[in-house]
N, C-alpha and C positions, 0 to 999 in steps of 0.2 A: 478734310480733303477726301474724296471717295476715290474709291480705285483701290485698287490690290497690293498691297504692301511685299515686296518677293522676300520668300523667307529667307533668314540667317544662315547662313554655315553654321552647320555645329562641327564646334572645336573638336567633339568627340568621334566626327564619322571618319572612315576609313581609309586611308588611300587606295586608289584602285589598285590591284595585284595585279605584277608585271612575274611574268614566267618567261625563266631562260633556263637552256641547257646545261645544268650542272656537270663540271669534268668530274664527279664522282666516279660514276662509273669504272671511268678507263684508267685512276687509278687502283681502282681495284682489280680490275681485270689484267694488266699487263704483270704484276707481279705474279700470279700464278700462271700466265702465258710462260714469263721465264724460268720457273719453278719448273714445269712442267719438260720443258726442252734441256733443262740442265739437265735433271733427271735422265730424259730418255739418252743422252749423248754419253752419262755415266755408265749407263746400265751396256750401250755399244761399245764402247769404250772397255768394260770389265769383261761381256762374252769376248770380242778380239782376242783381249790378252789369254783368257782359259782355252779358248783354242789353238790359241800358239802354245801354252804350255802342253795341252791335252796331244798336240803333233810331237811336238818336243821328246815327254813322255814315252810317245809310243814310236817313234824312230829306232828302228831296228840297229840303226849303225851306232846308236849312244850306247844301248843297254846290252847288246848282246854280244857275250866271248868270242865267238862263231870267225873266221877269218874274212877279213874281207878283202876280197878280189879288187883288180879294175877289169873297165868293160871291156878294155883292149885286149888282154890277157886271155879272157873268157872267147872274145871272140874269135882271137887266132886259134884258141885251142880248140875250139869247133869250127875251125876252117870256114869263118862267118855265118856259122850257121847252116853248113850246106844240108843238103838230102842225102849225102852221101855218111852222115853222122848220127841223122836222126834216127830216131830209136822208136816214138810212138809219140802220140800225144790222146790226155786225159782231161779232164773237166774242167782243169786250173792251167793247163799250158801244154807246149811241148817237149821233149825230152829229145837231148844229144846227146853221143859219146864226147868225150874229149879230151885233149891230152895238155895237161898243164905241164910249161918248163920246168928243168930239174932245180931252178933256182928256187922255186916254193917247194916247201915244206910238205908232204904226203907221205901218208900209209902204203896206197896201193901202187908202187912203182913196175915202171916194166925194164927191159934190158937197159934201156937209155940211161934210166935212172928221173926220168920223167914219169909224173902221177899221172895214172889215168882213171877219171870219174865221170861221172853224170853230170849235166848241166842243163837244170829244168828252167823255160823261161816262161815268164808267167804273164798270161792277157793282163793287160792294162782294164780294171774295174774296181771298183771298191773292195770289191764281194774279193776277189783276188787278192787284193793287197791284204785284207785283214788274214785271209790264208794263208799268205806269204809272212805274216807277220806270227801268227801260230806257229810254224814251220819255226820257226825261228826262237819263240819262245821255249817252245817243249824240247830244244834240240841241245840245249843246255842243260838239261830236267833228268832226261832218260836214259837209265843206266839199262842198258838189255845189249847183249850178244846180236839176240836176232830180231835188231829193229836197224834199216837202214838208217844208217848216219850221216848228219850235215858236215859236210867239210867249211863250208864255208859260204858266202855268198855278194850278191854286188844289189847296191838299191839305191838310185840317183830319184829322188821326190819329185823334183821339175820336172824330169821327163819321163815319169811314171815309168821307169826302167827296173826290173823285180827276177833277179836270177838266183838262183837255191845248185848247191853245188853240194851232191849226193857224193857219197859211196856209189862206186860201179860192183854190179851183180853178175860177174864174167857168166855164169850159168844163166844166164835168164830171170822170167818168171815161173812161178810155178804152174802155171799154167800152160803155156807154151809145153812145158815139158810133161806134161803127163798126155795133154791132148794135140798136139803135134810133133815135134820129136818124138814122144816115146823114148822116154830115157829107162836103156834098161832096169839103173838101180832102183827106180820108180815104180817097176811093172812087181816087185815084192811086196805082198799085201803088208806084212809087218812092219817093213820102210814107211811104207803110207802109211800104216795106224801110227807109228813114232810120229811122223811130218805130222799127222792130226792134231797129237796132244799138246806137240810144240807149239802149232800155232794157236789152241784154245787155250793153252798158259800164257802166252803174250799178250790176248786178249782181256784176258785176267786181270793180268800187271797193269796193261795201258786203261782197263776201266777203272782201276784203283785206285788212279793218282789222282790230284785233288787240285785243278779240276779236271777229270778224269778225260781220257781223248777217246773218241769214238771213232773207228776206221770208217764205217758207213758204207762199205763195198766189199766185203766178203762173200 
């Protein structure tokens, strides 16, 4: 018979090759997607908490002797604060007189038998607060005569509220009084060389301590 025989299948040829989308991939990629997000959630998770301890920490009202005031106290005794109390203000707040009742505990009383001190209120900043918290630290630290002393002070966190309750300085500063007053015991050149060395011994003492305080305005 002529004609063309169609060739055999061979048993050996190949199936054609079907390609589909292996889920390999996406299980290899979702474990390290969750790997990755535990992690970051730990790692937020672990600053939080060292920030809350690092506040903790540095919370004036846990760690320091220092008395603490309320704000009501403070403010009746500076008559809320008037202008009629204030005294000056400096780099970190301003300064009142003020007269705390006789029911607290003080050094510098007056006829009443009521304390009368300084009451420095301090801007609301960081920069401030860590001041305010210095103040606070060294004020437990420093044995000297002639360094004013913390009596005490008030410090609400929420509302960035930062009050410092000095020793009152009935004389002044020294300044006012050499170059306004004019106080006569002051116009003695020997008085003043004393009042000099006084103050470059204090110096001294306060560069000493470890870590040592720097007045930075003399």
């Amino acid at each position: 018979m002529r004609g063309s025989i169609p060739p055999l299948s061979s048993p050996l040829q190949q199936p054609p090759l079907m390609y589909h989308e292996s889920p390999l991939p996406t299980r290899l990629i979702l474990p390290h997607v969750v790997a990755v997000s535990a992690s970051f959630l730990l790692l937020l998770i672990l600053s939080l908490c060292l920030r809350k301890i690092r506040r903790q920490r540095t919370n004036p009202a846990d760690s320091n002797p220092s008395h603490r005031y309320s704000y009501s106290i403070l403010r009746c005794a500076t008559s809320s604060f008037s202008v009629s109390r204030h005294l000056g203000k400096g780099g970190f707040g301003s300064v009142y007189r003020a007269t705390i009742p006789n029911h607290h505990d003080g050094n510098d009383k007056n006829n009443d038998g009521n304390q009368t001190v300084t009451v420095k209120v301090m801007a609301t900043s960081s920069l401030q607060e860590k001041e305010f918290q210095n103040e606070l630290f060294f004020a437990s630290k420093l044995d000297s005569s002639l360094v004013v002393s913390v009596h005490g002070f008030y410090y609400d966190q929420k509302r960035r509220r930062m009050l410092l309750v000095f020793e009152v300085m009935t004389n002044g500063n020294l300044q006012d009084a050499l170059l306004h007053r004019k106080c006569p015991e002051l116009m003695n050149w020997k008085q003043r060389f004393s009042i000099s060395v006084d103050i470059a011994k204090e110096l001294d003492y306060l560069h000493g301590l470890d870590p040592p305080i720097i007045h930075g305005d003399i």
